[in-house]
N, C-alpha and C positions, 0 to 999 in steps of 0.2 A: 367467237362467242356470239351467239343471237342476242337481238337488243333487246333488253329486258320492258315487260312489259304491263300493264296492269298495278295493283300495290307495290313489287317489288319495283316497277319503274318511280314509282309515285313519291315512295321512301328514299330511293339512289336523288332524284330530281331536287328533295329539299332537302338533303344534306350537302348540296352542293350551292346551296343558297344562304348568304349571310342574316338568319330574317331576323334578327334585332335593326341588320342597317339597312332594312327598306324601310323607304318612306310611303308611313300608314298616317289617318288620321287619328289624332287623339281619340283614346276613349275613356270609361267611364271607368274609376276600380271599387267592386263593392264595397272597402271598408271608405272609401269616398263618400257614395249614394247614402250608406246606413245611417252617417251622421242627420240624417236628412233635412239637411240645408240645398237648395237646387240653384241659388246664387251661389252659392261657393262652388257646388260643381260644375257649372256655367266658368267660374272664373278658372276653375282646372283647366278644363276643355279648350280655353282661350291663350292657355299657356303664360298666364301672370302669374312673376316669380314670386315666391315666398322667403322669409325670410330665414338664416340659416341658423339652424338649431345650437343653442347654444353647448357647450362642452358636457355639462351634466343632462341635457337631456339625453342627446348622444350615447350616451354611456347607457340609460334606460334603456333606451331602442334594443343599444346592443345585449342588453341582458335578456330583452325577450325573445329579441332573435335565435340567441343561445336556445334557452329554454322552448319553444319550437323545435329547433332541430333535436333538441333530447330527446322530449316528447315524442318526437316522428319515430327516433330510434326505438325507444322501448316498447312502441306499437307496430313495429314496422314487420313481424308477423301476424301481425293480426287484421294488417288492410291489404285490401287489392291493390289501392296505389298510392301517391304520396303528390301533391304539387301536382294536383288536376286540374289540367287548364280547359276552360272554358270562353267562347265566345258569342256573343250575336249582336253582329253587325246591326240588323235597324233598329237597336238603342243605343249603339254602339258603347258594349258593357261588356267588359272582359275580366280575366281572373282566373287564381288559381286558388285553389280547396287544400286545404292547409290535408287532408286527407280520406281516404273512403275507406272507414271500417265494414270487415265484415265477419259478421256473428254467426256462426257455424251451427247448424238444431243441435249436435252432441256435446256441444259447451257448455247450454242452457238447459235451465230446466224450464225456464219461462220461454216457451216455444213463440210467442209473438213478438220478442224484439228479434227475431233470425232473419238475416239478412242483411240489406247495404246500409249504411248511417254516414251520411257526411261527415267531417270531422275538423271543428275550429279549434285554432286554443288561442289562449287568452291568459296573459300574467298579467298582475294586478297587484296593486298594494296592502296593504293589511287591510286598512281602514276599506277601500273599496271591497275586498276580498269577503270581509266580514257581513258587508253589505248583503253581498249577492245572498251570500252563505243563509244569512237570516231569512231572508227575502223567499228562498229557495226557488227563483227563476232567474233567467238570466236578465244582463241590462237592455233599456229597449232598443239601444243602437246593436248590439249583438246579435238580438233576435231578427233585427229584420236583415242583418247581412248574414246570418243563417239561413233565411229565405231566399235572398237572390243566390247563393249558392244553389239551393233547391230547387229553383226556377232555371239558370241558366246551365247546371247541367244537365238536367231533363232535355231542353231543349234541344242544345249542341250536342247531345249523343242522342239523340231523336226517342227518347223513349225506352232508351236501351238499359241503360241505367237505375233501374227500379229500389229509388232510394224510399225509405220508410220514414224517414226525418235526419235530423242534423242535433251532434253531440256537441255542445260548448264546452269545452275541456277548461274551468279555470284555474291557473298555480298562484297561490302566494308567494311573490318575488319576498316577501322579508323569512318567509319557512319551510318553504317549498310545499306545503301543504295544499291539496288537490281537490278538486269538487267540479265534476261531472252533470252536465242538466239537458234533460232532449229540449226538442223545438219542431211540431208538428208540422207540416206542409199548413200552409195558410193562401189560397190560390186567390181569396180576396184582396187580401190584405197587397200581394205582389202586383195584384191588376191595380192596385187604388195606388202603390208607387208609380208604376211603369206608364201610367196615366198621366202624371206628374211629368216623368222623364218626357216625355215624349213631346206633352206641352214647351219643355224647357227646350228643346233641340229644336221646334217652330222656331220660338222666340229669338232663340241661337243664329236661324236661319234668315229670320229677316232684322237682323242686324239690333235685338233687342235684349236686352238681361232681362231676365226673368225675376218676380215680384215674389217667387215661393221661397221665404226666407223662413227661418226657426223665431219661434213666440217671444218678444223680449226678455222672461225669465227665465229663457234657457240658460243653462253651465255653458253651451257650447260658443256661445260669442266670443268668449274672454279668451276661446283655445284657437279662434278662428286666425289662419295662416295670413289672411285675405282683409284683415281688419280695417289696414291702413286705407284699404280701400273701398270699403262696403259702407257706406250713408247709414242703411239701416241696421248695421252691426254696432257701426258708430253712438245709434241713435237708441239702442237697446242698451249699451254699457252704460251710457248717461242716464237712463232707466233705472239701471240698477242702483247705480251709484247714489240714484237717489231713494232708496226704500231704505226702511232701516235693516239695521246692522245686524245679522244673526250669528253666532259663535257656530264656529262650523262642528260638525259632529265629533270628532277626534279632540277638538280641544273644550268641547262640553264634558265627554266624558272621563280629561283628564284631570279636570276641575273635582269632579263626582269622586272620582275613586283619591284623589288626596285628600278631599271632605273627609270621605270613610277611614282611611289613614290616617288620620290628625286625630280624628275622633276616636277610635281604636289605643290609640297611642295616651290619647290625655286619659283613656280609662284604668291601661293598665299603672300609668303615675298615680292616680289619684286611689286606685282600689287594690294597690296591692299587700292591702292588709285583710283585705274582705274576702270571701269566695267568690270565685271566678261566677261570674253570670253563664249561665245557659245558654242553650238558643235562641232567637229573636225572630220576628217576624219582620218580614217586608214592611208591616203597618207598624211596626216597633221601634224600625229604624229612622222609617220616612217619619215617625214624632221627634225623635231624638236628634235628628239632623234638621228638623223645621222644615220640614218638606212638603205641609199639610196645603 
């Protein structure tokens, strides 16, 4: 047999190579950068351990997991491919695309979404679910790791790839309930990250951490991995710890709806001798409830 040569060599040559156990350096993962904290990805990069999740997170993880692989299943005629990996070495930012759908012109009758869409998904909680849901765009950490997907597989398949934008698939982990939102190419928005990045791999390089940390009233301190170690992570909890106290959204509005319940309730004890009331107005209730 002639020795094979060209792609068929190429292909025979790395399956004959273990490449989880070469030794690469660290890179970057975009649900990492999204967060966009660049000390904390600095502290990845550096390989400072984290701490280990406890049983109940755990078990989150693994429900999204799950849910991911359904999701792949139930589209998995409808994309080209599934777990598209992507790299580029001088950001050193890698990653794989949860999926590449593609929209066929005789599916649609809206002939301008036909073609490639990237494809994230995302489970979420009620309460966060509901968020987006009302919002009707996605969160801003989502959006911009929609982008570096849009950006780093353009690159790594040189062009080749002619994506139209990227679908954020979100599921309600408490209903299974689903909400779908595109996310346009944004080539500023990825130059003013990778700007960012690139500064941080300097500073990485001559032996310095990097000062591009998230706003003290960020959510994301309190989830940061790296806390025990971050000065100004540290220095933003203490921030917070000192602003006042805000009822978080889910338990304002469980407050609200036992209000309307109680009140409902002591109506029908009190008037169930009278005809039932009518309709009411938003301005009818917010008097009745002292809402004014």
């Amino acid at each position: 047999m002639k020795k094979m040569t060209g792609a068929a060599a190429y292909a025979a040559d790395w399956l004959q190579i273990d490449q989880r156990a070469q030794a690469t350096e660290p890179y970057i993962k975009p649900s990492s950068l999204a967060k966009g904290c660049l000390l904390a990805v600095a502290f990845e990069l550096q390989g400072k351990p984290k701490p280990p999740f406890d049983a109940r997170v755990g078990r989150i993880l693994s429900v999204g997991t799950d849910s991911h692989r359904r999701l792949q299943r139930g589209l998995e005629r409808a994309c080209l491919a599934q777990e598209v990996f992507f790299e580029v070495p001088e950001y050193r930012i890698h990653g794989f695309c949860d999926g590449i759908l593609y929209i066929p012109p005789y599916r649609t009758k809206d002939q301008s979404i036909v073609g490639f869409w990237a494809l994230e998904f995302k489970t979420a909680a009620a309460s966060e679910f509901d968020k987006v849901k009302a919002a009707g765009v996605p969160k801003e950490e989502h959006i911009r790791q929609a982008q570096i997907y849009l950006w780093g597989l353009d690159v790594y398949y040189q062009g080749t790839l002619p994506l139209k934008g990227a679908l954020i698939y979100y599921e309600n982990r408490d209903t299974l309930e689903h909400l779908a939102l595109e996310v346009a190419p944004d080539p500023e928005a990825v130059a003013a990250l990778l700007a960012r990045v690139k500064a941080m791999l300097n500073e990485l390089a001559a032996n310095q951490l990097p000062t591009d940390v998230l706003p003290p009233d960020h959510w994301g301190h309190a989830y940061c991995p790296y806390l025990d170690i971050c000065e100004p992570g540290k220095q933003a909890m203490a921030w917070q710890r000192s602003q006042p106290k805000q009822l978080p959204d889910k338990v304002l509005a469980d407050i609200i709806a036992k209000r309307i319940i109680a009140k409902k309730g002591a109506e029908t004890m009190t008037t169930s001798a009278k005809k039932k009331p009518g309709s009411r107005s938003l301005t009818d209730l917010a008097k009745e409830l002292d809402w004014e």
